[in-house]
C-alpha positions, -999 to 999 in steps of 0.1 A, spaced: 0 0 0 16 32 -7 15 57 23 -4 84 3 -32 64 3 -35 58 38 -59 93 44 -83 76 22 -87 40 44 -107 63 72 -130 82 57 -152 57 40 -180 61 16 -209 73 36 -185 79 64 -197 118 83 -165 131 72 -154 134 38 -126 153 27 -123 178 2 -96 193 -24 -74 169 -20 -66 144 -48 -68 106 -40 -89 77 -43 -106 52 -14 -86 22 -8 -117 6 12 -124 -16 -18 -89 -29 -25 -84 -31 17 -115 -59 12 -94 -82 -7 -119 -82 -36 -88 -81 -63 -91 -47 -74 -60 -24 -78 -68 14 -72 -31 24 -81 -14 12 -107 18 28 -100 37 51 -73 55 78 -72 85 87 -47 105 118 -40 139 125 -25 163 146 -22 202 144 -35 231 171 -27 254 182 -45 287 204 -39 276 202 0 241 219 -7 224 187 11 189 197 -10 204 210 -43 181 187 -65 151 167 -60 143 136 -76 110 122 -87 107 88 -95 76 66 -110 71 28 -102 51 10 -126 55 -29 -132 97 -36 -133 106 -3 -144 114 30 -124 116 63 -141 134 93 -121 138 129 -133 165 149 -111 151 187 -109 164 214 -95 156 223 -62 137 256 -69 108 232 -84 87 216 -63 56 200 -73 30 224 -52 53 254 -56 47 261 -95 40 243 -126 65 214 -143 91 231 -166 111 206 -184 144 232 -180 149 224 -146 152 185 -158 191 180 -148 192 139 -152 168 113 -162 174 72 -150 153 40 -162 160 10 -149 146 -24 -152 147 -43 -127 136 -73 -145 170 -74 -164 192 -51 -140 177 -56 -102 209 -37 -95 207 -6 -112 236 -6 -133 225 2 -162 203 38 -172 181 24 -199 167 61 -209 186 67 -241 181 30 -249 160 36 -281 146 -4 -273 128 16 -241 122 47 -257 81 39 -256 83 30 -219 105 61 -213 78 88 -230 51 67 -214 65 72 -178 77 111 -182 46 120 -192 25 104 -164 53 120 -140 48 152 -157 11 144 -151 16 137 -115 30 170 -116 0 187 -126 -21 174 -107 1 187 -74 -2 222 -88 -38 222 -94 -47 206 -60 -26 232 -42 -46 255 -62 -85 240 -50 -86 219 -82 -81 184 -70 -80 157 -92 -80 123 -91 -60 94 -91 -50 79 -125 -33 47 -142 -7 40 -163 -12 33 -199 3 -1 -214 26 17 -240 25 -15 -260 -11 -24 -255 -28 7 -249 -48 -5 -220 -50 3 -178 -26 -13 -167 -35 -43 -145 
């Protein structure tokens, strides 16, 4: 379960509290065991220094299936501060961890995982969004992952 989600296991539907502008989705039905999957992916962020500045970039990172997609910013982005501009992109990383569990290899200029790669930057970029607009009192919801090959939710 990612620890996002967690808000979401207490208020239930019909629950007296329910709360508002923040984006998310129940988890009471997949907490049930009934073999549904609310998130198809998750998203991480940490920071990594650089020239002793402990918080010089911030890097985001998507988990879908066996790959993981990070974009390094720089720290004057953050996700709720102001929109996703691709200029403050310093580094990108694939991995996948199906052929590399140990993260030796960055797949992202790997034209074989250049589908996978667009796929996976654009749902971060996405993500992104969606932070900025619920900071803003436009909440969204939660959203899958596209198969790139198939074109269908993810499962």
């Amino acid at each position: 379960m990612r620890l996002t989600g967690v808000l979401f296991v207490l208020p239930a539907p019909g629950a007296l509290f329910q709360p508002t502008g923040i984006a998310g989705a129940s988890l009471v039905e997949e907490m049930t065991y009934s073999g549904s999957q609310v998130f198809s992916c998750s998203i991480s962020q940490f920071a990594r220094g650089i020239n002793g500045n402990p918080y010089r970039t911030m890097g985001y990172s998507i988990r879908y299936k066996n790959l993981r997609y990070t974009e390094w910013l720089d720290s004057v982005f953050t996700a709720t501060s102001k929109p996703f501009d691709k200029e403050l992109v310093l580094a990108r990383e694939l991995y996948d961890y199906k052929t590399d569990s140990f993260e030796t290899k960055n797949l992202v200029q790997d034209a074989a995982y250049a589908e996978e790669v667009a796929l996976l930057a654009g749902k971060l970029h996405q993500f992104f969004g969606q932070q900025w607009n619920t900071t803003r009192g436009k909440a969204s919801g939660s959203y899958r992952v596209e198969s790139a090959r198939a074109g269908k939710p993810a499962k």
